[in-house]
Structures are given as C-alpha cells and as structure tokens.
MARMAR-632639 format. One record per atom (N, C-alpha, C, CB): residue in one letter; x, y, z. Coordinates in pm, whole numbers, padded with zeros to 5 digits, always signed. Glycine has a CB too. Example, Ala and Ser with C-alpha at 12.3 -4.5 7.8 and 13.67 -1.06 7.14 Angstrom:
a+01319-00569+00780a+01230-00450+00780a+01320-00330+00780a+01131-00447+00905s+01285-00225+00708s+01367-00106+00714s+01290+00003+00787s+01408-00060+00572
REM end
This chain:
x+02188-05525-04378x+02221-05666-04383x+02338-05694-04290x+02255-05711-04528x+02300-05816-04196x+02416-05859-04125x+02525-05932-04154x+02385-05909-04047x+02633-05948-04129x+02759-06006-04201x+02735-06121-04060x+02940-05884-04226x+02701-06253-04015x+02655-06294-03897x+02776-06365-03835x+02530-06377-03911x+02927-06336-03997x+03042-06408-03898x+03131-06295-03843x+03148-06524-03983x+03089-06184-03947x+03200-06066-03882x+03014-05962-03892x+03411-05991-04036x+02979-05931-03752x+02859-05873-03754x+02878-05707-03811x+02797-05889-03601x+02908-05681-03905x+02971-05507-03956x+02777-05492-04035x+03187-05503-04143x+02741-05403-04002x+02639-05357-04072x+02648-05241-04144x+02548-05346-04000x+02547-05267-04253x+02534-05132-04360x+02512-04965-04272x+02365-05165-04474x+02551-04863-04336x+02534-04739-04254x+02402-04734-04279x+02618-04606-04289x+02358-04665-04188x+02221-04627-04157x+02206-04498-04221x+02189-04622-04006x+02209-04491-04340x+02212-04343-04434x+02079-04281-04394x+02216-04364-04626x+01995-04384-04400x+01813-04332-04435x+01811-04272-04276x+01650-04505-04478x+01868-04307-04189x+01802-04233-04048x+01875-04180-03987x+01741-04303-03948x+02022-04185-04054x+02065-04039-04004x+02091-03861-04072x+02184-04076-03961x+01947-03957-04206x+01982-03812-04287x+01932-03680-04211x+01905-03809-04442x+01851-03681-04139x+01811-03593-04019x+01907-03483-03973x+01790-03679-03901x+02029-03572-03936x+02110-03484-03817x+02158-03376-03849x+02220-03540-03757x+02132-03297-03763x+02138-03172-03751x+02292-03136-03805x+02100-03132-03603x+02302-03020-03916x+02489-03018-03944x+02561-02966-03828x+02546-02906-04078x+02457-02856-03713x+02596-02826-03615x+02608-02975-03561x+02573-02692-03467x+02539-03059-03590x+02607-03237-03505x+02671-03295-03570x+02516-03364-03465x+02752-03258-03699x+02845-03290-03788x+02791-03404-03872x+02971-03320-03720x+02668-03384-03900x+02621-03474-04033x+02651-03626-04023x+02701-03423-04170x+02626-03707-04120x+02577-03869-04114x+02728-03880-04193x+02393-03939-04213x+02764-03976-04236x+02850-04008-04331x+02778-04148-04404x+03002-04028-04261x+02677-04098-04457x+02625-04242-04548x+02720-04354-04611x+02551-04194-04679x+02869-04328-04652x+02927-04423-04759x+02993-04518-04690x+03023-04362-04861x+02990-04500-04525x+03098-04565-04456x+03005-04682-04362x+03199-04443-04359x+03089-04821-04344x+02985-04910-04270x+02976-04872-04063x+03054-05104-04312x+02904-04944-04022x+02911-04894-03897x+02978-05034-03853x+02763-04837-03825x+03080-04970-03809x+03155-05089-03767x+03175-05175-03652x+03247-05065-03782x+03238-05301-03648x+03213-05343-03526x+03347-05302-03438x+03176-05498-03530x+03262-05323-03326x+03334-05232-03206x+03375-05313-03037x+03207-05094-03173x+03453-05364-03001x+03481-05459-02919x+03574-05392-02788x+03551-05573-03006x+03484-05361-02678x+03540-05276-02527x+03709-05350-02525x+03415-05335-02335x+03748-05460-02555x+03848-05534-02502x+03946-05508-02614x+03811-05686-02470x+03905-05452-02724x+04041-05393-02863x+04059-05286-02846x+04017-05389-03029x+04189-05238-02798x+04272-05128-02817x+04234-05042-02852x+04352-05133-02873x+04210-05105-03026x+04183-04990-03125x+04037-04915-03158x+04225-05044-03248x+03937-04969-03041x+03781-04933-03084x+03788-04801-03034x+03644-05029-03015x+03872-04741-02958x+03830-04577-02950x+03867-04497-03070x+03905-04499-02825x+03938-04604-03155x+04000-04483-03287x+03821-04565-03405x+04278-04550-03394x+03733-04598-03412x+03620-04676-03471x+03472-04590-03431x+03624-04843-03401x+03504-04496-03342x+03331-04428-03281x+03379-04294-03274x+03251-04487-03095x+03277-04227-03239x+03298-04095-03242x+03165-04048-03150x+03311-04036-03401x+03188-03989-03082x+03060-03943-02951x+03046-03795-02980x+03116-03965-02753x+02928-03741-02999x+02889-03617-03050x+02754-03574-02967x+02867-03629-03212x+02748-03488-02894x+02583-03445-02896x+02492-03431-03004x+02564-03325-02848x+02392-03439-03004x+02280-03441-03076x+02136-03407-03003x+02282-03569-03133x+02097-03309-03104x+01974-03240-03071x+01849-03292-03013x+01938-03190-03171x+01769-03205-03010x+01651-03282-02958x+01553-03343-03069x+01569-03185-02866x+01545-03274-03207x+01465-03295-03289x+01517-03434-03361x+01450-03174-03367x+01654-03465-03342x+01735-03584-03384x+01711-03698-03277x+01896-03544-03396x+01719-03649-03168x+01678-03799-03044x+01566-03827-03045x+01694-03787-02882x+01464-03738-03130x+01294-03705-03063x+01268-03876-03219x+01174-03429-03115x+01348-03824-03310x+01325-03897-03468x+01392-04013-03457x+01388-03816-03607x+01462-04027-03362x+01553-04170-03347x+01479-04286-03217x+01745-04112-03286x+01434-04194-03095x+01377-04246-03015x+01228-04306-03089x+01375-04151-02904x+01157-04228-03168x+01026-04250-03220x+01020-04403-03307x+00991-04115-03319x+01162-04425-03344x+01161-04513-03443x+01273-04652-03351x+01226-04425-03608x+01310-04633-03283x+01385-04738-03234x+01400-04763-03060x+01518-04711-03298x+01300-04675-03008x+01267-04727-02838x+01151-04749-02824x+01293-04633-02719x+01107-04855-02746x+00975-04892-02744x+00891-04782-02691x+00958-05011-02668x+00940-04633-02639x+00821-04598-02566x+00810-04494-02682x+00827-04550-02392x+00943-04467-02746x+00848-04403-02891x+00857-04245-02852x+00640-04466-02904x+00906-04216-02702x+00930-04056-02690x+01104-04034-02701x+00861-03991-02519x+01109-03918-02633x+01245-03882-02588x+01277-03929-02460x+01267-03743-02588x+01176-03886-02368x+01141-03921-02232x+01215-03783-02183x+01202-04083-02167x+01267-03753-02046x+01282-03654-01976x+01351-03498-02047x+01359-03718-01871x+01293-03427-02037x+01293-03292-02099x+01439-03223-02073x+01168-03201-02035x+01424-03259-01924x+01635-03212-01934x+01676-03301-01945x+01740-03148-01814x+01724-03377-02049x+01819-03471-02081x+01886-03441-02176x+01779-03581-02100x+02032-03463-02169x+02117-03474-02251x+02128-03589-02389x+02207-03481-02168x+02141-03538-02458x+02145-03657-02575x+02266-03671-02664x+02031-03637-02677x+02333-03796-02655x+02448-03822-02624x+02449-03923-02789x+02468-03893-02450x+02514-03923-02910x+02479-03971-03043x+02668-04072-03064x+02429-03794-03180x+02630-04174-03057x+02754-04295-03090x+02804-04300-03226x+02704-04449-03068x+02833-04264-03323x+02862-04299-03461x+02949-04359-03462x+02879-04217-03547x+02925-04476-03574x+03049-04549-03653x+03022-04572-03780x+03091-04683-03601x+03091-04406-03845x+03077-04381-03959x+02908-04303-03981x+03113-04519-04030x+02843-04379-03929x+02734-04314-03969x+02632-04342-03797x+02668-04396-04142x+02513-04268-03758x+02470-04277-03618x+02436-04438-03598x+02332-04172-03587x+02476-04438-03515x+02443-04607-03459x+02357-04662-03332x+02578-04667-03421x+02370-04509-03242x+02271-04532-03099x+02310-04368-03033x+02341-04704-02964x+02195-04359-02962x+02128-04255-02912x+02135-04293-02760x+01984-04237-02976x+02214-04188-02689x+02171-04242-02514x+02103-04094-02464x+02350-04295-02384x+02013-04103-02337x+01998-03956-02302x+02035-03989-02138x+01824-03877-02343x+02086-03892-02102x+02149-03846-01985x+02073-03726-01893x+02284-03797-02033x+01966-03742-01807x+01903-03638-01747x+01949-03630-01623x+01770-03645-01748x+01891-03534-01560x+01897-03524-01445x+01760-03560-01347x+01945-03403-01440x+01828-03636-01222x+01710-03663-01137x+01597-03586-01162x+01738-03647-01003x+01452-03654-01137x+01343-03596-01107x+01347-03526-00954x+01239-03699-01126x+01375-03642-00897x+01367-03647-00728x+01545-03596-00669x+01318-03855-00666x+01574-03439-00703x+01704-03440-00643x+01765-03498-00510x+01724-03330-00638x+01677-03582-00422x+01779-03646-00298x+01694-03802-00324x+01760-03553-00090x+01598-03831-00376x+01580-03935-00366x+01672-04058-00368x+01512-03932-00428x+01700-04145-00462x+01838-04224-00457x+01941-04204-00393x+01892-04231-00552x+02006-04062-00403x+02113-04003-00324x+02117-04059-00188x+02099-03856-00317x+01990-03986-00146x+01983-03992+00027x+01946-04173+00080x+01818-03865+00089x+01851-04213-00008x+01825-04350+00014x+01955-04461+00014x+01725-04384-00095x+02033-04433-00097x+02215-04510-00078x+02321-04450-00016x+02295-04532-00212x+02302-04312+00065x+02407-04260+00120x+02524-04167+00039x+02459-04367+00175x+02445-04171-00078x+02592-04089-00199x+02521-03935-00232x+02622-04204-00415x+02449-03916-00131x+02464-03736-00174x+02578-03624-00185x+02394-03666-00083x+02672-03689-00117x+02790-03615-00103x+02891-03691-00207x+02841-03611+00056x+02852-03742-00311x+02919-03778-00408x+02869-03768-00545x+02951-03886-00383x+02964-03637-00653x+02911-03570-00739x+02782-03700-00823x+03048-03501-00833x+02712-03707-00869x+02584-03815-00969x+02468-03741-00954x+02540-03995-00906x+02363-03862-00900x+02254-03854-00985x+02173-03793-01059x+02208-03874-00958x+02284-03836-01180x+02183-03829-01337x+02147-03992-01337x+02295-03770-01523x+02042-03948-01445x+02000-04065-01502x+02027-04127-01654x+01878-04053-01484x+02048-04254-01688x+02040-04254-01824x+01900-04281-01823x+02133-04349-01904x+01847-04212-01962x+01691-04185-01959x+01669-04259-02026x+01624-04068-01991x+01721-04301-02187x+01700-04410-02293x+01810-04433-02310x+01632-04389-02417x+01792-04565-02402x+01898-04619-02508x+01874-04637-02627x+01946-04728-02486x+01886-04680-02722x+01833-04696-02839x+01928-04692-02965x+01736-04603-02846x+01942-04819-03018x+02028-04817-03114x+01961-04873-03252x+02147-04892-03067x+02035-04851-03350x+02008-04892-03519x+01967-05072-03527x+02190-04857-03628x+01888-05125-03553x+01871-05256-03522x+01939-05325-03619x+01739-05297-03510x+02051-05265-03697x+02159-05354-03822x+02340-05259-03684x+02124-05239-04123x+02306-05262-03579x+02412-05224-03455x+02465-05350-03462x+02354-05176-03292x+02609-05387-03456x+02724-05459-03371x+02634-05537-03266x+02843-05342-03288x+02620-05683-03246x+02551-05716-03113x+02629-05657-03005x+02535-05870-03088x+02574-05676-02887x+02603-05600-02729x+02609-05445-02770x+02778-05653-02641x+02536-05375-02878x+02542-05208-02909x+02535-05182-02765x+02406-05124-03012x+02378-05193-02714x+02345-05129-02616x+02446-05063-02480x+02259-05212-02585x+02480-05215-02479x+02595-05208-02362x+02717-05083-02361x+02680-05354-02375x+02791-05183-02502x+02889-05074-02527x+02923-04922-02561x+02925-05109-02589x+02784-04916-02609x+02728-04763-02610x+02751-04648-02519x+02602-04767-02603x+02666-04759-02410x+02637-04682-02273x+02785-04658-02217x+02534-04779-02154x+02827-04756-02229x+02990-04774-02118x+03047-04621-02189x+03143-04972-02168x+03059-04611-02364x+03138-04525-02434x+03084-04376-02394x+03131-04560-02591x+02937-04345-02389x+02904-04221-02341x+02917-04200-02159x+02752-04201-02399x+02918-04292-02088x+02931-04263-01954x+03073-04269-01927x+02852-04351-01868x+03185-04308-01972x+03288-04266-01983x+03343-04107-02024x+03317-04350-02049x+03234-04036-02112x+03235-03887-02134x+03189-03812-02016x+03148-03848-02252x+03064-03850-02009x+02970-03818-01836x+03105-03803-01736x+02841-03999-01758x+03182-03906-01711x+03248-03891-01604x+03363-03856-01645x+03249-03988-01525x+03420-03828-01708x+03532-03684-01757x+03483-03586-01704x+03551-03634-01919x+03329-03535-01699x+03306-03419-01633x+03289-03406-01468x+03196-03376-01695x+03333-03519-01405x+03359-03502-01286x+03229-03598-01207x+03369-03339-01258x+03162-03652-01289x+03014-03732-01231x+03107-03865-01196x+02851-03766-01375x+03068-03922-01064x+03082-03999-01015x+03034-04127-01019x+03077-03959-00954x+02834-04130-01036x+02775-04254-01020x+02629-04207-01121x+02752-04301-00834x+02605-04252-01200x+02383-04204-01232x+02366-04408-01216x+02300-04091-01526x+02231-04336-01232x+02214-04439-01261x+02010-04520-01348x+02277-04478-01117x+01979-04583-01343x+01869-04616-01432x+01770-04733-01401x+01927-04643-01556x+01711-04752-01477x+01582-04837-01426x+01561-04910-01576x+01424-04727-01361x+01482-05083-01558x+01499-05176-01620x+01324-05164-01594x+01614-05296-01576x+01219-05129-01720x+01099-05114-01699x+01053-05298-01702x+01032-04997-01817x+00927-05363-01599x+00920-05457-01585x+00778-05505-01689x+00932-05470-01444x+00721-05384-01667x+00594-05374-01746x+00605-05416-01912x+00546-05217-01731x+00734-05363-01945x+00802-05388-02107x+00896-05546-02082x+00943-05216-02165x+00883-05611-02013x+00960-05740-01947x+01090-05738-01969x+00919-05875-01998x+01165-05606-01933x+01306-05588-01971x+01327-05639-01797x+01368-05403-02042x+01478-05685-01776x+01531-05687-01633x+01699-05663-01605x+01491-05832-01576x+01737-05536-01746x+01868-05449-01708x+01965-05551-01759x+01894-05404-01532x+01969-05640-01848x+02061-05691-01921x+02198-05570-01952x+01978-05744-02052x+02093-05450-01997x+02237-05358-02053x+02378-05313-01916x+02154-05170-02119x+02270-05288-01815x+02307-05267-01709x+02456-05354-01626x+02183-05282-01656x+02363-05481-01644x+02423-05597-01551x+02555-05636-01612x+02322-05734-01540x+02575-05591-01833x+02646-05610-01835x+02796-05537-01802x+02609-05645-01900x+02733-05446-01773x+02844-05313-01712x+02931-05297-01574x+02759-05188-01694x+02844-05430-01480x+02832-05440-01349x+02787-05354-01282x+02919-05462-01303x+02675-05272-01311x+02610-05221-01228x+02532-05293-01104x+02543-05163-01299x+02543-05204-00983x+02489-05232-00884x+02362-05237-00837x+02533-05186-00835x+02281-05356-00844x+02149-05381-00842x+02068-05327-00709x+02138-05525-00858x+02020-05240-00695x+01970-05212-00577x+01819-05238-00515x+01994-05097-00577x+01750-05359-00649x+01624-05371-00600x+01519-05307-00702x+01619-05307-00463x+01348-05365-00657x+01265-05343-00779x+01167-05281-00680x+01213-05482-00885x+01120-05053-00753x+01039-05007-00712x+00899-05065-00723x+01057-04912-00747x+00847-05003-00668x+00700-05032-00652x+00599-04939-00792x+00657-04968-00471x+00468-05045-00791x+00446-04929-00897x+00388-04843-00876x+00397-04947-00996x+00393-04715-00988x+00352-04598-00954x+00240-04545-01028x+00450-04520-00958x+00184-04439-00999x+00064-04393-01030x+00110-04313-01193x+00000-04288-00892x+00016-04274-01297x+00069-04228-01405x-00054-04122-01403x+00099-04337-01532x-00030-04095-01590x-00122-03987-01620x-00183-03992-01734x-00069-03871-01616x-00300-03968-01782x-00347-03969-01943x-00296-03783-01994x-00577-04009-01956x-00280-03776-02092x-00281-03611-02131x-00323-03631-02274x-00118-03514-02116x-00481-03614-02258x-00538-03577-02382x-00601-03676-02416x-00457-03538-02481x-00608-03823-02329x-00609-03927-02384x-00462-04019-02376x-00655-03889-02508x-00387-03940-02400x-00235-04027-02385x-00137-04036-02321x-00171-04023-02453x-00103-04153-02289x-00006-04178-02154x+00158-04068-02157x+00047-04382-02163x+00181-04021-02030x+00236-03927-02007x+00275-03955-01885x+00177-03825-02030x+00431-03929-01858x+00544-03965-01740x+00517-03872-01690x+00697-03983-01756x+00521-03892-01530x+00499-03787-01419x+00576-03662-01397x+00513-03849-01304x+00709-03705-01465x+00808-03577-01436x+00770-03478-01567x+01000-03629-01433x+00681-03545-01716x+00661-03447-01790x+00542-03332-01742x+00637-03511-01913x+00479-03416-01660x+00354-03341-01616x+00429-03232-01499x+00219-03463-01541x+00532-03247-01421x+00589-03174-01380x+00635-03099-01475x+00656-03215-01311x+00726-03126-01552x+00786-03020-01606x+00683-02894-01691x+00887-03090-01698x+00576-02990-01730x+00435-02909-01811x+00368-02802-01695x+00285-03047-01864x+00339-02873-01579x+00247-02787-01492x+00291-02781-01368x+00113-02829-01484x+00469-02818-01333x+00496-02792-01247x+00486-02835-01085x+00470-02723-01281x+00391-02935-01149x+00352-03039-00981x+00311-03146-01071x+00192-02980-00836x+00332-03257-00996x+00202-03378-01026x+00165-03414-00928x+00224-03509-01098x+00101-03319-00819x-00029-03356-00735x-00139-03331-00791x-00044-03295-00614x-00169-03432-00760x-00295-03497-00867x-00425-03352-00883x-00394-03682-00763x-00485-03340-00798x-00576-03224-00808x-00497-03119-00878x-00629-03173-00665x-00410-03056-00800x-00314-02903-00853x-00304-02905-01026x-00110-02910-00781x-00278-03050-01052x-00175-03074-01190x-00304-03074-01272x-00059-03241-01206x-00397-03172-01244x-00545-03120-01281x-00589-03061-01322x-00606-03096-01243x-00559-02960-01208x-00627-02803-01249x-00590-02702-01340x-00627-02723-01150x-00462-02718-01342x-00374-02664-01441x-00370-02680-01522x-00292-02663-01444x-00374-02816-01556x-00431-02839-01732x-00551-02838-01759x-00402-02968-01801x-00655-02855-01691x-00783-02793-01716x-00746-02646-01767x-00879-02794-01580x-00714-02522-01749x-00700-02388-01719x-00606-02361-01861x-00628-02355-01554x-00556-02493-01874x-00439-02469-02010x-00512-02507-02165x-00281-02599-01989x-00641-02562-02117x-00706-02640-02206x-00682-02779-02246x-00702-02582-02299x-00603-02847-02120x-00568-03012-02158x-00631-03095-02091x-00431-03061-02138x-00699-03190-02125x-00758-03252-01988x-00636-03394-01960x-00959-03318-02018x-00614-03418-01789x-00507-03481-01776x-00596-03553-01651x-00357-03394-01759x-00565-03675-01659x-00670-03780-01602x-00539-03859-01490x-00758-03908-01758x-00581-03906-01406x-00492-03925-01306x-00504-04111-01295x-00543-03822-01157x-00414-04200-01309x-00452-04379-01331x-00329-04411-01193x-00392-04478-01553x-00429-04463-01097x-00339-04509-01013x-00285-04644-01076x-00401-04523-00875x-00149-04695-01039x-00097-04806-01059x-00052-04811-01240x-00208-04916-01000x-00045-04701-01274x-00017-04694-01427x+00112-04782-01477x+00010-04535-01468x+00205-04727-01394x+00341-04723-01451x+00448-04844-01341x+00397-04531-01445x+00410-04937-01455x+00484-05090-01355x+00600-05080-01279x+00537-05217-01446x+00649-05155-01187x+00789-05145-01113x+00896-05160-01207x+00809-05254-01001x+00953-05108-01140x+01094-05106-01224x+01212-05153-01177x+01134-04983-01257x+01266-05188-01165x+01435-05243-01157x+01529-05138-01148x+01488-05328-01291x+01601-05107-01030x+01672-04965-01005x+01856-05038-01020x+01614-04878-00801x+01948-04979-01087x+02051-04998-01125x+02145-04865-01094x+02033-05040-01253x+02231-04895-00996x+02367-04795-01032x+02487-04811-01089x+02416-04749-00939x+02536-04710-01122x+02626-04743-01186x+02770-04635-01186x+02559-04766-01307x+02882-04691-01137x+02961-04654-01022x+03067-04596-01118x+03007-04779-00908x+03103-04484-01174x+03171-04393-01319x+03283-04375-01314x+03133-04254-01352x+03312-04293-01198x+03423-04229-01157x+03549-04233-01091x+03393-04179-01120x+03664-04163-01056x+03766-04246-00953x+03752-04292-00842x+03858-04194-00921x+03596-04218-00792x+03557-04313-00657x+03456-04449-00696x+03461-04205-00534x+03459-04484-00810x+03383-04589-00813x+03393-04682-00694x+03410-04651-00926x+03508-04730-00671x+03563-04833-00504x+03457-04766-00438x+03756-04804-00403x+03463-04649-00399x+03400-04596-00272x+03200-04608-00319x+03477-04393-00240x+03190-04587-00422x+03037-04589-00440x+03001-04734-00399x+02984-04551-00602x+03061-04813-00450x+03034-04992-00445x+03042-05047-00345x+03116-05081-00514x+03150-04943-00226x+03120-04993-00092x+03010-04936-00004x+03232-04982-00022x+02949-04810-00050x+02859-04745+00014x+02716-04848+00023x+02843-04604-00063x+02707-04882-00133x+02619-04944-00184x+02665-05125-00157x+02607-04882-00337x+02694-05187-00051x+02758-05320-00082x+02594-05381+00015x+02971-05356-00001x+02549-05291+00115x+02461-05345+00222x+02308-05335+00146x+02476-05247+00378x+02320-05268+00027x+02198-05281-00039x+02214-05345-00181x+02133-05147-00045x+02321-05399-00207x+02329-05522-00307x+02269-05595-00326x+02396-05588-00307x+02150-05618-00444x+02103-05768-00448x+02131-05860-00532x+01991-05781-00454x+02110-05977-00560x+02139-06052-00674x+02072-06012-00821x+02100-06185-00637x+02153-06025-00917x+02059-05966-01031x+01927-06051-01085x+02151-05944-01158x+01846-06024-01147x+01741-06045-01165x+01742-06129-01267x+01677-05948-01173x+01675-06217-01297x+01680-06283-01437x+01565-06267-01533x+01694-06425-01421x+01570-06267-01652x+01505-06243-01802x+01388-06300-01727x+01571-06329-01965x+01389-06402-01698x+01241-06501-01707x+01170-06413-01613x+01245-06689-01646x+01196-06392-01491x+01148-06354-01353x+01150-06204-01322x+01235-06423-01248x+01193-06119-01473x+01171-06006-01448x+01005-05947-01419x+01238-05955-01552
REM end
C-alpha cells in the first residue's frame, strides 16, 4: 500500500524471502523507504549488495517485462531499503569494440552495459532512476568510466530512466534479426553464449547436434534507443567525445 502523500511502501517480505543468506537476507519488519538523490541523508536509507543469479532470475521473472535475466555475464547489483526494492544487471558488451569504436571511447575504461532494471511496484516513484544512478555510482568506484544501454521500442519504452540521469542520446539502432529456441524467443548474445556464434547456419547446426531446434526470424528484435552514460572523473571528457553525435531525446509518444 502506497502512502500517496509521503510515497513509503510496505517491505516486500513475500519476494525477498528468496535471497540468498550469503546476500545478507530480506529484513521483512522494516518499510522500504523513500529515498530522494538531492537529501544528504539517502546514502545512510539503501544499502547496495550483490545478489545471485537464482535471486535476479526470481525477481526479473516477476517484475521485467521480458521475464528473463537477460545477459549471462552480468552482474547483479540488489538496492535495499530495509527490505529488496530493485534489481539492476551490469554486463559486459556483446560486441567488445562496437560502441567503443563507433563514439571514439575505446581508450576509455566502459563498455558495460546495464542489462535490466526492475524494481518492487509498491518502490518510491522515480525507483528506476535512482536505483540506477545508486549502483553506477558503485560501477564507477571500480574505475569504469562510461556503459551504457538501450530503451527497447518494440515494448514502447524511449529511456525515460536514462534521460533522467542525463545520459547521452546517441540515436535509434536498426532492427535486428532474432531467434526461436525450442519454440521460444531467445537474444542473440544467449545463442552466442549457448553455441558460441549466431551465424545463422553454424548456430543452427549446433543446436541441431545439441538436440535444440533454433529457428532463425529476420527482423525479430525492434530498434532500440542507444543511451550513454558518462560515470566517472572523465565524465567532461566522455560528453565531449560524444557532443558530435548528440541527439535530441526522444519522446514517450514518438518512441
């Protein structure tokens, strides 16, 4: 239940009874509180913990629309206040120079990706946002400079979480080809990571040979909305690298 003048929601006991104890357990009795980037005091209100895969796999299933984890090396990054409140995952590129080389920042420690988001739907409004800002602030303690993410168009999202961060809009990919596995839709980098290519015949064949049948759908997987997002003490320097491929942000309607 929402409090809709002071938005504090009930802990989420029932879905974080899951978590794993080396991830230091749920605290059911405590509310998840609200949390505001511009008060002092919200870093003493959260607590940032890793969390497993079998915990992101049970949180993503129930509170992101695509219902997976999504990328296999990803980090999973768990927000609590008081009890879990949102789930981010942090991977690493599919395409190690792609973005890099295309904006000129290969020689500047990044691209990771944030892979999901996903928060408790009784979350603080702006969760998403503030989430992200609170775990990519950890990200770049470790020396990461810039990742960055994609606003799926097909799901009519257009990077609200993003834009509110000021990330740097760099434009909307084209769409791409996908995969069935088994019957069911499946991201290209899993089919990499499963069989090691996704050229279409090779990857094919391989799951034929594995006993999977994996069907190849051109135009599967809608454009997307590409977002960076500038972390580190060179942030200045990423934002100027990136100033000649700046575009205006996109709007809700026209995503």
């Amino acid at each position: 239940m929402i409090d809709h003048k002071y938005p504090r929601a009930v802990a989420a006991s029932s879905d974080a009874s899951g978590v794993q104890p080396e991830e230091g357990g749920s605290q059911p009795t405590l509310l998840l509180q609200l949390f505001d980037l511009g008060d002092p005091a919200w870093s003493d209100r959260y607590d940032i913990r890793l969390v497993n895969r079998t915990t992101a796999a049970e949180w993503f299933a129930k509170y992101h629309y695509s219902g997976t984890y999504g990328a296999e090396n990803s980090t999973f990054y768990g927000v609590f206040m008081g009890d879990l409140a949102c789930v981010v995952g942090i991977g690493y590129s599919a395409n190690e120079f792609g973005l890099a080389t295309k904006f000129g920042l290969r020689d500047i420690s990044g691209n990771l990706e944030v892979t999901r988001v996903a928060v408790h739907p009784n979350a603080p409004r702006n969760s998403p946002s503030r989430c992200v800002r609170a775990v990519l602030r950890r990200v770049a303690a470790k020396g990461i400079e810039w990742v960055f993410s994609y606003a799926d168009t097909g799901q009519g999202h257009h990077g609200g979480i993003y834009q509110a961060l000021g990330a740097v809009y760099v434009g909307r990919s084209e769409a791409r080809h996908g995969f069935l596995l088994d019957g069911e839709p499946i991201h290209p980098r899993v089919v990499v990571h499963m069989f090691g290519t996704q050229a279409r015949v090779e990857a094919i064949r391989l799951a034929r040979e594995s006993g999977r049948t994996l069907v190849y759908v051109d135009g599967m997987n809608a454009p997307k909305h590409t977002y960076i997002l500038p972390i580190g003490p060179r942030a200045g320097e990423v934002r100027t690298r990136l100033a000649s491929f700046a575009k205006p942000y996109p709007k809700r309607d026209t995503a």
